[in-house]
N, C-alpha and C positions, 0 to 999 in steps of 0.2 A: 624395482631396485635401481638405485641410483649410481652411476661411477662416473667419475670426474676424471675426463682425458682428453688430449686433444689427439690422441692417435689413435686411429679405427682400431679395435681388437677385433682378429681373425676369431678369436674362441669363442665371443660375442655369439647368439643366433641373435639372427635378424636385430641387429641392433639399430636402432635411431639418432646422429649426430645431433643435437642437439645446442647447438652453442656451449659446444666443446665439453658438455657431461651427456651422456648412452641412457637415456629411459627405456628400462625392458615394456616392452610390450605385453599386454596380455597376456597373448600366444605364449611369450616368456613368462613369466613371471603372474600369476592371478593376484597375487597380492597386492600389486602398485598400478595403476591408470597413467598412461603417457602424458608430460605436458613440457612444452617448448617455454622457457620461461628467460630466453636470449634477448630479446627486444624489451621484456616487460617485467623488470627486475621486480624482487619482494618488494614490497610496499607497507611491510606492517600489518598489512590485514590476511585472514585467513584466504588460501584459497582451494576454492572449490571446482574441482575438476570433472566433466559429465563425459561420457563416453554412449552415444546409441549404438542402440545392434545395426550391424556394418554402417556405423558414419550415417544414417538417415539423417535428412535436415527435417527441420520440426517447418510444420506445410499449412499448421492450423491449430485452433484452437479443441479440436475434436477429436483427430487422431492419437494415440498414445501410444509411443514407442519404448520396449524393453531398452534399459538406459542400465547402466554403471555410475556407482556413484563413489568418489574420495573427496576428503579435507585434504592439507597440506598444509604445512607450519610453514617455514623458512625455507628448508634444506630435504625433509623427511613427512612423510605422509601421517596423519594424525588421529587418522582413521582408519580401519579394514573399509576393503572394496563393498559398496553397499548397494542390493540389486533394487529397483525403481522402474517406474514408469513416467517417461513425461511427456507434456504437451506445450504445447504454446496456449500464454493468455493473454489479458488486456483486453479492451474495444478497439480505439484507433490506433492506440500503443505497440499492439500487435505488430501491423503494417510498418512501424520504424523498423531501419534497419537494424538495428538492436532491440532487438522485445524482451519480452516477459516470459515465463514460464512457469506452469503447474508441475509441482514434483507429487508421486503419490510412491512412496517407497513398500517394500516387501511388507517387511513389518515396520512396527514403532520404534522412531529412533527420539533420543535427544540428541538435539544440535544447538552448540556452544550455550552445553547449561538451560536452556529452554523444555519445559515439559514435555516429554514421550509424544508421538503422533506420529502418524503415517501422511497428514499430508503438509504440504509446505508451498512457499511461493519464492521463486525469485523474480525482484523487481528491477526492472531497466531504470528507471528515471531517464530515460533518453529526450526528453521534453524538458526538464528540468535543469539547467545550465548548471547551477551548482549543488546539485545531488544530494542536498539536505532540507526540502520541504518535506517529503513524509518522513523521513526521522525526528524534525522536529515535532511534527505532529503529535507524536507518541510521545516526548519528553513532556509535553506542553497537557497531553489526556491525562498522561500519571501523576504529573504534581498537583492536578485539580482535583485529583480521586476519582474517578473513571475505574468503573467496574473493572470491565475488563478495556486492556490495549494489546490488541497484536506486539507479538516481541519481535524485534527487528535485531539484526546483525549487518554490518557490512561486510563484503566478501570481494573476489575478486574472482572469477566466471571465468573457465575453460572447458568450451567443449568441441570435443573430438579434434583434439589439439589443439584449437586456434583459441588463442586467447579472445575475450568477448569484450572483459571492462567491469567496471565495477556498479557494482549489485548491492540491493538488499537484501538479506535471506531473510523471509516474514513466515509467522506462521498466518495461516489461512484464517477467515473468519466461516467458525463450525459451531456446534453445541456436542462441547465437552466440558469434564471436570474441569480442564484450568483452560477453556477458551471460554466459548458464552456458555455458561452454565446452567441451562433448564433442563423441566424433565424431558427424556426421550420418551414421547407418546403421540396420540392420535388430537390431544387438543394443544400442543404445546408447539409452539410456529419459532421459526427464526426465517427475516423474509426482508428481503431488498428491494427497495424502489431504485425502478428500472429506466433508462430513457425508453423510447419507442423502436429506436434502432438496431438494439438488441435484446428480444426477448428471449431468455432462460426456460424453457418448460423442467416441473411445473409452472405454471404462472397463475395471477388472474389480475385481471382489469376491472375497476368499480365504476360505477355509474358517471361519474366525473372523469375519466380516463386515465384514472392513475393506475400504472402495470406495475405487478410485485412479483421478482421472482421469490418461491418457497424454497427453501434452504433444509429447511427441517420442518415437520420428519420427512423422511427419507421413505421411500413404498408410498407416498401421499393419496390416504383412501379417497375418494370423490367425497366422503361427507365430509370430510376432516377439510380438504378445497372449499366447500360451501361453507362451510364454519365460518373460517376465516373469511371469505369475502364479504357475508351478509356481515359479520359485525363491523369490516371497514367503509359496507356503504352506509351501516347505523351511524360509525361516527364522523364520517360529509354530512352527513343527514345533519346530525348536532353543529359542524364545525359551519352550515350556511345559516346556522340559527341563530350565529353568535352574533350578540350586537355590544357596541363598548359602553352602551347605555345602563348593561344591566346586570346583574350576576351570572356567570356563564357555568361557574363549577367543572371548569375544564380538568380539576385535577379528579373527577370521576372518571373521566378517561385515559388520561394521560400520567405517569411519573413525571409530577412539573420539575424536583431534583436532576433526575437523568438528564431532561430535554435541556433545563436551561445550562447545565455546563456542556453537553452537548451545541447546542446555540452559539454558546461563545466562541470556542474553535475552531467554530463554521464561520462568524461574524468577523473575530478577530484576523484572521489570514485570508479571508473574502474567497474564500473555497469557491472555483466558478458550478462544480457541480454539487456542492450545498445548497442549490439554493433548490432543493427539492427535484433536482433534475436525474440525479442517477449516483449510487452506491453511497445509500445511506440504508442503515442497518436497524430494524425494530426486532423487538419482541414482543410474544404475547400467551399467556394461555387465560384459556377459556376461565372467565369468571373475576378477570384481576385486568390491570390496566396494562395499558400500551407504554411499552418502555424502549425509548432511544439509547443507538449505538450498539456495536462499538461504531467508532468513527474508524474511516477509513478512506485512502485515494486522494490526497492532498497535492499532484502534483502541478493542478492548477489552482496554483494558492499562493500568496503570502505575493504579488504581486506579477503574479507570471501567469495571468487570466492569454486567454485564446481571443477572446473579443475587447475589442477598443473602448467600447464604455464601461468595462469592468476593470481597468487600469487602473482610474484615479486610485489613492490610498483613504478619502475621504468620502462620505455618506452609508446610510445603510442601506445593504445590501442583503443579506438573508431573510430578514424579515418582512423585506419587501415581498417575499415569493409563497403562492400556494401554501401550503398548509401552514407554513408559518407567519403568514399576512393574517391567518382568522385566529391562532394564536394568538398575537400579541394585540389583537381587538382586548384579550382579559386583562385586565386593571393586576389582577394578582400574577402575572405572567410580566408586564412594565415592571411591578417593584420586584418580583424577585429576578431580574435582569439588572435592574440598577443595583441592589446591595449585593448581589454574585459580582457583578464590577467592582464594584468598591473594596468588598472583604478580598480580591483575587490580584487584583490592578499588580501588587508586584511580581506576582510567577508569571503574568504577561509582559511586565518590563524586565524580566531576568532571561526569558525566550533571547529575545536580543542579545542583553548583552552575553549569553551563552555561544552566539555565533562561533566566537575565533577558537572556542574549545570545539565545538563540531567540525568545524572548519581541518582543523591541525590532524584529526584524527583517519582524513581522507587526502590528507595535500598531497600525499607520495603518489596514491592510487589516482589521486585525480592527471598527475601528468602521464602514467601510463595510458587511462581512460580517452586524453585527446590526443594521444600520439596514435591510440589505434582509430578515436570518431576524431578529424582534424574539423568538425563543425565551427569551432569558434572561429577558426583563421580561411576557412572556405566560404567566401560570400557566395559561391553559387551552391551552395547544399540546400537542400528544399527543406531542411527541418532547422533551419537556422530562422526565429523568425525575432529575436534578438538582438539587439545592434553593441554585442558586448565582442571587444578583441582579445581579451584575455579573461583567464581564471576569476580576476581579484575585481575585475567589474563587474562583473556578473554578481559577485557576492556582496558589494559595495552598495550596488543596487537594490538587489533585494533588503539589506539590513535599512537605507535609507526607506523603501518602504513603506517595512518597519515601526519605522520609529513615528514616522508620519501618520501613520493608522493609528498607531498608540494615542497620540497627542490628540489624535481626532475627537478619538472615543473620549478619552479622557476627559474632554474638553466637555464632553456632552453631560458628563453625571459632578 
């Protein structure tokens, strides 16, 4: 419950001053979740306020603590209190001091219009200077027709009073009716290639050293693991067999549809961990081909690579790498990459010029975001590794880019 005063009331229990309005507490009140919103005025976007049982700080990716969950409009709460479990997630992302986290709630909720689930993700982009690479990613998968695309919301993060900054609320990638959609069984896989540094059990590793975490199903019987591995070292087996000399019939293994506009949004934004390195999404069941995506983790992308020679906005780069280096060995994989280019060229030049409408929809959050992370304007913060001093170079940047990848590619077909 909210009241608006600047004089302590005695009839209050335990009430909380708040920049000058009393958030009842729990203990008060089970219907409303505390949050200080004094420094860090609305911003237009939803916020989402988490509460653990007694104030736990989230310690890892493993543990899972009984959690409280509210939305909040403006002024008033837009939600009942919703009970939850959360953890912390990410790889390195983790380790910033702003992360990520796995929500896994009581039951199924919808959130903001998004189909019923129980689980959920909020994403930091704390690596990401201007907070719009994996949202565009998803604008950029749905205009192309992509199966499925995780649904993304911006939000604005409070937990256990302290405001955090502004988030994405994604739903998770699962095999559900409106997420990846196969059957739930013993031959039916949903499975992630993994870097080396962090393996998911289950897993397996094929003869070439490629590690997949299995996502589904879920109980993963050991035949159902042997399944699936023996058919992905069958098809290394094919994919060292390929020569550009000859006919390769790749699309007996592979959805060549799914892969190449999969391809492109990996190509187009120079995705550093597209290039077959980690969190990229297949499917498969038994007896039918191997099918790409959803896409997902773009926050090294569209010009904000970790490594120095993955910078430039010119040359290829996806193609250059593993699985997809013996890919484009097929003649039928070249042209349906070049007419995928050509019939799409402008939802990749409207990406762009889309910026200043993504942009406008986060500008209020974003000066709360660095009033609480001062990264842009602290040259000694260790996760600054960006030489931008304000908001509008950061975004200047990236859209120059941009524009410069465009021209690249474009130039090529």
């Amino acid at each position: 419950m909210r009241i608006c005063s600047v004089i302590l009331l005695a009839s209050l229990v335990s009430p909380l001053l708040l920049g000058g309005c009393f958030w009842a507490t729990p203990e008060d009140d089970p219907d409303y979740l505390a949050m200080d919103d004094s420094r860090y005025p609305y911003a237009g976007l939803p916020r989402v306020v988490i509460e653990t049982e007694d104030f736990r700080e989230l310690r890892d990716r493993e543990t899972e603590f009984q959690a409280y969950f509210q939305i909040y409009g403006d002024t008033v709460p837009e939600t009942d209190v919703l009970e939850l479990t959360v953890r912390g997630r990410g790889n390195s992302s983790f380790k910033m001091p702003k992360y990520g986290m796995k929500l896994e709630f009581k039951d199924k909720v919808s959130l903001f219009g998004m189909p019923k689930s129980r689980d959920w993700a909020l994403i930091a982009n704390f690596g990401d200077k201007t907070h719009l690479r994996n949202y565009m990613m998803t604008r950029l998968s749905e205009w192309l027709g992509a199966k499925y695309t995780p649904r993304m919301q911006f939000v604005e993060l409070y937990l256990n009073q302290k405001y955090m900054g502004l988030y994405l609320l994604s739903e998770t990638v699962k095999v559900a009716k409106n997420r990846v959609n196969i059957p739930e069984n013993d031959s039916s896989f949903l499975f992630e290639r993994e870097g080396e540094k962090k393996l998911d059990p289950p897993f397996v590793t094929t003869n070439l050293g490629n590690s997949f975490h299995i996502k589904s199903p879920k109980n993963l019987p050991e035949s159902s693991k042997k399944m699936l591995l023996n058919h992905l070292n069958d098809f290394e087996d094919f994919l060292r067999s390929m020569r550009s000399t000859q006919e390769n019939h790749l699309e007996e293994w592979i959805d060549l549809d799914d892969y190449i506009l999969y391809y492109w949004v990996q190509e187009f934004s120079k995705n550093e961990d597209g290039n077959f390195s980690r969190s990229i999404f297949m499917t498969w069941e038994k007896g039918g081909v191997i099918h790409f995506g959803p896409l997902w983790d773009f926050d090294l992308a569209f010009g904000n690579e970790s490594y120095e020679q993955n910078q430039p906005a010119e040359d290829w780069y996806i193609r250059n790498y593993r699985w997809n280096r013996r890919f484009f060995l097929d003649a039928e994989v070249r042209d349906r990459a070049r007419d995928f280019w050509k019939a799409n060229r402008k939802l990749f030049k409207a990406l762009i010029d889309s910026i200043p409408v993504y942009e406008k929809i986060i500008s209020k959050a974003i000066d709360n975001e660095y009033r609480r992370w001062p990264i842009l304007q602290n040259k000694e913060n260790w996760a600054l590794k960006d030489p931008y001093n304000t908001y509008d170079e950061a975004i200047d940047s990236m859209k120059t880019w941009m524009e410069r990848r465009y021209n690249w590619i474009d130039g090529r077909y």
